[in-house]
C-alpha positions in Angstrom: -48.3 -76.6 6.9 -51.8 -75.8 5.8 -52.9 -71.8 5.6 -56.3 -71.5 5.3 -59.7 -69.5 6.8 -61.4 -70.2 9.5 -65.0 -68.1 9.4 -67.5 -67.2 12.2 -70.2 -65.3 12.5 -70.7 -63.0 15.4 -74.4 -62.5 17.0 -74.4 -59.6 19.5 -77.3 -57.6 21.4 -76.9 -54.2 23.3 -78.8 -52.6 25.8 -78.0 -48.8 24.6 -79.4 -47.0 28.0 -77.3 -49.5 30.0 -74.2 -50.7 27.5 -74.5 -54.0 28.5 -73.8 -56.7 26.0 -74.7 -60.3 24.7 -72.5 -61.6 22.3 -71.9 -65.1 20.4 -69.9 -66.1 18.0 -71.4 -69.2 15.7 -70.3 -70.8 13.3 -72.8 -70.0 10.4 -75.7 -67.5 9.2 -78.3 -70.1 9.4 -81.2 -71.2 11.5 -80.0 -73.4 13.5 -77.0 -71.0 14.8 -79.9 -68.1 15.2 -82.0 -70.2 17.1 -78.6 -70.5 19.6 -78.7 -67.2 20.0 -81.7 -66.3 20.7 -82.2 -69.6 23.4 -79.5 -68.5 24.9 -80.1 -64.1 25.1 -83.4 -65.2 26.5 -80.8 -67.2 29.3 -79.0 -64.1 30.0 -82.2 -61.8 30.3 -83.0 -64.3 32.9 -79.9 -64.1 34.5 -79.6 -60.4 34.4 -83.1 -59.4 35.5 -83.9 -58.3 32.1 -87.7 -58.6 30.9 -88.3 -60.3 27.7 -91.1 -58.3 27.4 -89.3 -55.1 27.4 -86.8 -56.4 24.9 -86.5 -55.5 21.1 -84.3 -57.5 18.6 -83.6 -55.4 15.5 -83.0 -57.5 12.6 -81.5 -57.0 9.0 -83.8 -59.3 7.2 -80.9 -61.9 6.3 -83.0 -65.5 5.3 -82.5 -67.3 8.9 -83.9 -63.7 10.0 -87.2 -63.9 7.9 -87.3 -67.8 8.2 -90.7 -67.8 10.8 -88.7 -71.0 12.5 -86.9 -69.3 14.9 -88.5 -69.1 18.5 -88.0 -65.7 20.2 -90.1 -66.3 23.2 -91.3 -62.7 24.3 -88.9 -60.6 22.8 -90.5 -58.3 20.4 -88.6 -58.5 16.8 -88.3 -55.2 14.0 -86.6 -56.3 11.2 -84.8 -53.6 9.0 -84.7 -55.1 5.4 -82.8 -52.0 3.8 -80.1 -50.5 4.7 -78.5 -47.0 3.1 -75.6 -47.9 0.8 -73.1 -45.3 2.1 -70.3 -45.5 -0.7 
């Protein structure tokens, strides 16, 4: 028998006035997985009467994040590259 890790990587947006969520979990941090999750949030907007337009992705600047290759139709993206070490 073989005891090993297995790693994912989980992609998630909320809607904090509703607390509806869109979750994913992929299998790396890299462009390709990204661009998976953002094809298929736009899908679920769609499904769920959600405007693309009215939708903000907030980002924390990791290099598939910053890449430029990723297509996020018309969802509106703020990318936070800091973040407050709390320790």
């Amino acid at each position: 028998m073989n005891i090993g890790y297995e790693y994912g990587y989980l992609y998630v947006a909320l809607n904090p006035s509703s607390g509806r969520a869109f979750g994913l979990i992929l299998p790396s941090m890299t462009v390709e997985s990204l661009s998976i999750f953002a094809e298929e949030f736009r899908g679920w907007l769609g499904e769920n009467g959600e405007a693309e337009a009215e939708t903000v992705l907030i980002l924390d600047g990791a290099g598939s994040h910053r890449s430029g290759k990723v297509s996020y139709g018309g969802i509106a993206k703020l990318d936070f590259i800091h973040f407050l070490k709390t320790f």
